[in-house]
N, C-alpha and C positions, 0 to 999 in steps of 0.2 A: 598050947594056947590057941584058942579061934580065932583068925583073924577078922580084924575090924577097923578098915582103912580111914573110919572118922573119927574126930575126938569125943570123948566117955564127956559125959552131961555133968554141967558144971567149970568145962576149961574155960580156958580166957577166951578161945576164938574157934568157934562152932563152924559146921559148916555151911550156914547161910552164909558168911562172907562171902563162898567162894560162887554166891549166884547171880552174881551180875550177868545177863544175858548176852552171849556173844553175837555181835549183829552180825545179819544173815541176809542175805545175796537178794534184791529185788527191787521198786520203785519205793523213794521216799517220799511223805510230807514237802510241797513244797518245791522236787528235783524238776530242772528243766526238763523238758521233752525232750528226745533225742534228737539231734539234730541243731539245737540250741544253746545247750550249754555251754555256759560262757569259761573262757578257758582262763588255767590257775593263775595264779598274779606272777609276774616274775619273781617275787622272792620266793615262789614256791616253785616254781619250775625250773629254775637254775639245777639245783640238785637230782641228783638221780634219786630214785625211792628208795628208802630206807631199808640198807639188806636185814633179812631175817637174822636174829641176833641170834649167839653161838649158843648151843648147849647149855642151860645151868647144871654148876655143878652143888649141888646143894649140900656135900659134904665140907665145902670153905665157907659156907652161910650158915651152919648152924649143928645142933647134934641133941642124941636125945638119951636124957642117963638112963640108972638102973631101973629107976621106977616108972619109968614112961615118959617123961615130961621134958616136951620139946622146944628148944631153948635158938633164938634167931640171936647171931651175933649181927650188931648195931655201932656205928662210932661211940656210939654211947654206951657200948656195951650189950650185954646177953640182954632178950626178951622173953619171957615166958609164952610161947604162941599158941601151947594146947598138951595136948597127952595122947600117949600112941600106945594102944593096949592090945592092935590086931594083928603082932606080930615082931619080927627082929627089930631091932634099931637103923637098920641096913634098911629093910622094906619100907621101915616109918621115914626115914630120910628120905627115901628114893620117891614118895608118897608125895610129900610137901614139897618136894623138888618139880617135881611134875603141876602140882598146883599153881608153882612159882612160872613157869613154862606155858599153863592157859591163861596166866594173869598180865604175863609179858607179850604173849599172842594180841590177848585183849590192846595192848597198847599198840604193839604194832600196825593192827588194825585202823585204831583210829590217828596212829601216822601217814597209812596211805591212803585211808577217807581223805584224810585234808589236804593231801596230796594230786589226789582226782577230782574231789570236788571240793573248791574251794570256796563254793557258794553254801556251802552246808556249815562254813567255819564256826558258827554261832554256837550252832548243835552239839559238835564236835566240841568245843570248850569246854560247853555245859557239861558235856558226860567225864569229859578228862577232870574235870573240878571235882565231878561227884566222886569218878575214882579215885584221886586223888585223896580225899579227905578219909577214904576206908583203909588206906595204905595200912594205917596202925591198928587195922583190927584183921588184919589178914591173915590166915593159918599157913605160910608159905616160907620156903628158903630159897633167899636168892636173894640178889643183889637191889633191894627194896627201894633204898636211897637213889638209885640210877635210874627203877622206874617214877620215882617221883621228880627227879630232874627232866626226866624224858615227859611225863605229863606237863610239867611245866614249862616247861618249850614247846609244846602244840599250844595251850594255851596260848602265845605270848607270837608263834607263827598263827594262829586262829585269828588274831588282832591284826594283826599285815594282811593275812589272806581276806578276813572281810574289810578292811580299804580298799584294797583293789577289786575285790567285786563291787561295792558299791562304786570305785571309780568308772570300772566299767561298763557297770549297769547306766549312769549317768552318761557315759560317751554314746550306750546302746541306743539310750533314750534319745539325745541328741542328734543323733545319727538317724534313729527313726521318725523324729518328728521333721528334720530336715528331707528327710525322703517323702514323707505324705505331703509336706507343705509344697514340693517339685510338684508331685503327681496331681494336687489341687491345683498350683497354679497353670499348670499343662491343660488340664477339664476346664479351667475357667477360660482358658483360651480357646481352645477348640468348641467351647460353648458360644464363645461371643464373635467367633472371624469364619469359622470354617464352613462350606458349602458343600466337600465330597462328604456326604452323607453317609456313605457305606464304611470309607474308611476312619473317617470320624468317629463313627459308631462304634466299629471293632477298635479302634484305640480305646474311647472309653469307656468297653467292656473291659478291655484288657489290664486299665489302669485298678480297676474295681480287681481283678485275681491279687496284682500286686498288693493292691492296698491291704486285702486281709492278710498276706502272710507278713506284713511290715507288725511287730511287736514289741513292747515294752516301754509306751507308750503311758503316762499316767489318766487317767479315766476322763478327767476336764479337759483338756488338752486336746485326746483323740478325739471327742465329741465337737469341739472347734474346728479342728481339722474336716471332723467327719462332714461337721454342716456344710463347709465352703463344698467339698466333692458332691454332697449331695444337690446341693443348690444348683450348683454345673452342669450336673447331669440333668435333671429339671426342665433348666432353662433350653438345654441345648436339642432334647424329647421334644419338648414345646415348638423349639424352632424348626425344628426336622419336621416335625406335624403341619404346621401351616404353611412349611414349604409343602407338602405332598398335598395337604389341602388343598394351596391354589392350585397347583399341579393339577388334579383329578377335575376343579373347577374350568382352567384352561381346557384341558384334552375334551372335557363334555362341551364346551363353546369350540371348540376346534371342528369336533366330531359334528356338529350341528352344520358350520360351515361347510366344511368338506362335503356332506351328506347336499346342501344346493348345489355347489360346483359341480358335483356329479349330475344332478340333474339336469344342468344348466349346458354343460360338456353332450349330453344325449343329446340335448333338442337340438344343436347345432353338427350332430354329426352326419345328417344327410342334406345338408346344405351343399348349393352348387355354385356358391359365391364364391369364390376363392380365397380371391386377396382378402376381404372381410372379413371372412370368416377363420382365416389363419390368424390375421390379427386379432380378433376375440378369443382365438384357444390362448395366442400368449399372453393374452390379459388374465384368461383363467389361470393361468399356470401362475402367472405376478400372485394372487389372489388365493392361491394354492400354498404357495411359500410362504406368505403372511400369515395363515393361517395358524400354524403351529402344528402341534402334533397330537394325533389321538391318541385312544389305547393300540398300543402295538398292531394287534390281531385287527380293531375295524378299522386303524390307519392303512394296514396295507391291504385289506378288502377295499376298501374306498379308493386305493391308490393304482390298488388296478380295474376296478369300473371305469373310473377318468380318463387311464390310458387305453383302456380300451374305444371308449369314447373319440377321442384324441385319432388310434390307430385306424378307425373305422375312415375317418374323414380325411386323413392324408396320405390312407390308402387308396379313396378314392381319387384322389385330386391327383397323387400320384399317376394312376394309370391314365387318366385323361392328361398329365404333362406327357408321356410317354406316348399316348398316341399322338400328340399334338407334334411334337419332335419329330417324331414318323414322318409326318406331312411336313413339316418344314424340312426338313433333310431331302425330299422328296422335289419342294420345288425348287431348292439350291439346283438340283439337278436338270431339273428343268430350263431355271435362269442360262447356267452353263449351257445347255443346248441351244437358248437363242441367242444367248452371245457369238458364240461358234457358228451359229449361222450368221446370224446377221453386220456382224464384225468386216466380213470381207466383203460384203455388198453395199453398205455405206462409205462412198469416196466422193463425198464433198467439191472438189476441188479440180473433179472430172467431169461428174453430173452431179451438181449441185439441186436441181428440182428431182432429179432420181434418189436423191440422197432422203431427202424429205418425205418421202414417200417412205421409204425403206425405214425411215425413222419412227414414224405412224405408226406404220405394223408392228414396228416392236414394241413399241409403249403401249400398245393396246393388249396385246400377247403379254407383256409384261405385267400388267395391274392382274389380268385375268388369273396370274400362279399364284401371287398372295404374295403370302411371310416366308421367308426363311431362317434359319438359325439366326436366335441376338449376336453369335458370336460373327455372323456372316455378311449381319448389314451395311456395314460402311464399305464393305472390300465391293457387292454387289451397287449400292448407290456411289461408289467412286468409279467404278468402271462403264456403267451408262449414262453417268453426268458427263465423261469423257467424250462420248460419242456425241451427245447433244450439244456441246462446246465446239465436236469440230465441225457441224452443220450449222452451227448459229456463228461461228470464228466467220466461214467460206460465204455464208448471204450475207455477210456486212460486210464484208471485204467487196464483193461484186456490188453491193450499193453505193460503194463509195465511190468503184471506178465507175459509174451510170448515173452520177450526179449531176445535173444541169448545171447548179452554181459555182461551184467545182470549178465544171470545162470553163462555166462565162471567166471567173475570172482571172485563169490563166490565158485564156484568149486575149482579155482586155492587158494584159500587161505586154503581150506579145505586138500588139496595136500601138501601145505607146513606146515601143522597142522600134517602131515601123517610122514612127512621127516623129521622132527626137533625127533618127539619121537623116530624114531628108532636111528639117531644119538645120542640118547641120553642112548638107552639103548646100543650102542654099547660103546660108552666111557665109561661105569657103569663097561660094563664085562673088559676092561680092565684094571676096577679099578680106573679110572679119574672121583672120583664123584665129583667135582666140578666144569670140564666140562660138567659132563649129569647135576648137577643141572641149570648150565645156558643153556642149550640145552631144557629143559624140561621148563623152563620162557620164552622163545621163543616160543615157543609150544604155551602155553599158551598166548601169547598176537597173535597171528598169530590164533586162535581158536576163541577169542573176534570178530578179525574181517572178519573173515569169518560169522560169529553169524549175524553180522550186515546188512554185504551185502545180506546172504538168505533175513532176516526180510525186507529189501530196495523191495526184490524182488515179494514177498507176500506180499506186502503194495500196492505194484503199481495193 
């Protein structure tokens, strides 16, 4: 007999049943990207995946008699499935047994599609339905009834599995719009407060990366979303611009200023006014600050004209204070030389007209040296105001004792010191001593102060 592993034309069940196409490893219709796919519901992920189910044995599902014709036992009893004419009844078993084996594969398959992807659950039902409903035209031996329970339950886990994706897809959604709605109101803030400019900017560049990869979003919504970001960003372009605008406006009105100050700074640097002219550099410099700032590059061009300006003039004045020091450090020395001389030749109180003389010559020798150190003037004016005190102290003093009014009148008191005693001794002889004792207490206080006026007069 030639063998012929499919059924003779005409049986109940040919072999197109057996061409449902087994799916095959690659991107679906509709699958997340990788990276996104949303993971299976809990009632699908509790379980471990479905072990591959044991060997059929298609000699307890069915048999096929004398004449060929292959009989599936059913709770209901034998089915007639087809006719096996391309060989033993052993090979024709062992045939539909194996068919029963790509058809329980086929199942398994789409227990761990819905297993992994539970966002396909739809599809996945769809096709267990369509197989499902061919169950009773199948050419196979095996346990038929257990793959239509097992269809039946992906079904009915297909229904669980797409709730929880759409719950999830909703939390996604939720979740995503709550994240763009952050990131817009973030841009609309930095749109309407912020002034670092750089880092402003790189935030919302940076919000824009996020915002694309935030997805699952419904289309009116994201474009809501989108407008507020977009407007932010807009607004905040716009404000960074008319900041730089006036910026660029300032630094050319800066730059103009600066550009006189410099010229203004030259014409004054060969000046030999000193103090004036120091004071006009620090009014330039007031006027320099105020100014603001240019472009980088012709602010500090400009910034060192001006100081060169600047250095030219108080280089000069520099060396003329330095020379100027020179000479005042010079007649200090001086000074100290006529001190030292003439210190010990001024004695007032010996030779007073000698003294004056000697006083002369120094004050004259004196004016003739000049300045000395500011730090030096009071120690040099307190020490020749000394000398000139103690020759103007010694001629008053000698004018006082060479006073005519003076001598007269401690004289005249000494006179009535003269005429109280004799009035005194003349009331005595005539026996009135208690006229001469008040004549003679007269005396006596008229004596005191003639005492005083000499001493007034030897004091001066």
């Amino acid at each position: 007999m030639t063998e012929n592993p499919t059924p003779t034309p005409g049986s109940p069940a040919g072999d197109s049943s057996l061409s449902t196409p087994t799916p095959k490893p690659g991107p679906r219709p509709g699958a997340p990207k990788p990276g996104s796919r949303p993971s299976a519901p809990a009632a699908m992920r509790t379980p471990a995946p479905l072990p591959h189910q044991p060997q059929n044995d298609p000699r307890k599902w069915g048999r096929i008699d004398e004449d060929g014709t292959v009989y599936l036992k059913t709770a209901q009893g034998e089915r007639v499935i087809g006719s096996w004419q391309a060989g033993t009844p052993e090979e024709g078993i062992a045939h539909y047994g194996k068919r029963f084996d790509d058809l329980a594969t086929e199942v398994e398959l789409l227990e761990s599609r819905l297993h992994a992807h539970p966002e396909e659950a739809l599809s996945i039902q769809h096709t267990a339905a369509e197989l499902q409903e061919t169950l009773d035209d199948q050419a196979v031996l095996g346990d038929v009834e257990g793959l239509r329970q097992r269809l039946s339950d992906i079904k009915d886990h297909s229904d669980q599995a797409n709730e929880q994706v759409q719950k999830n897809r909703e939390e996604r959604r939720l979740n995503a719009i709550a994240r763009k709605e952050k990131l817009a109101a973030e841009a609309e803030q930095l749109a309407a407060d912020s002034t670092d400019w750089k880092a402003a900017g790189d935030r919302i560049r940076a919000i824009l990366e996020e915002w694309r990869s935030i997805r699952g979003i419904d289309r009116k919504t994201d474009d809501a979303l989108w407008k507020r970001y977009s407007k932010a960003r807009d607004s905040f372009n716009r404000r960074r611009g008319s900041h730089f605008a006036e910026l660029d406006r300032n630094r050319a009105q800066a730059r103009r200023t600066k550009e006189e100050l410099v010229e203004r700074a030259r014409a004054l640097q060969d000046s030999q006014d000193w103090n004036a002219t120091a004071k006009a550099y620090r009014d330039l410099m007031d006027e320099w600050k105020a100014a603001g700032r240019a472009p980088r590059e012709i602010d500090d061009k400009l910034w060192a004209e001006f100081r060169a300006a600047q250095d030219h003039f108080f280089g000069a004045r520099n060396a003329v204070n330095q020379q100027r020091d020179r000479e005042f450090a010079h007649n200090a020395e001086l000074k100290e030389a006529l001190l030292a001389e003439y210190e010990p030749q001024i004695q007032p109180d010996h030779d007073l007209e000698g003294a004056r003389a000697k006083l002369r010559e120094l004050q004259e020798k004196w004016e003739e040296i000049g300045y000395v150190p500011r730090h030096r003037i009071r120690e040099f004016e307190n020490r020749i105001r000394d000398i000139e005190h103690r020759v103007s102290d010694a001629a008053a003093a000698q004018w006082r004792r060479t006073d005519p009014e003076a001598q007269a009148r401690a004289a005249q008191f000494s006179a009535r010191v003269t005429e109280l005693q004799h009035q005194a001794e003349a009331a005595e002889a005539k026996g009135d001593v208690r006229k001469a004792a008040q004549l003679r207490e007269q005396a006596e206080q008229w004596a005191q102060w003639a005492k005083t006026a000499e001493q007034a007069v030897e004091d001066r």
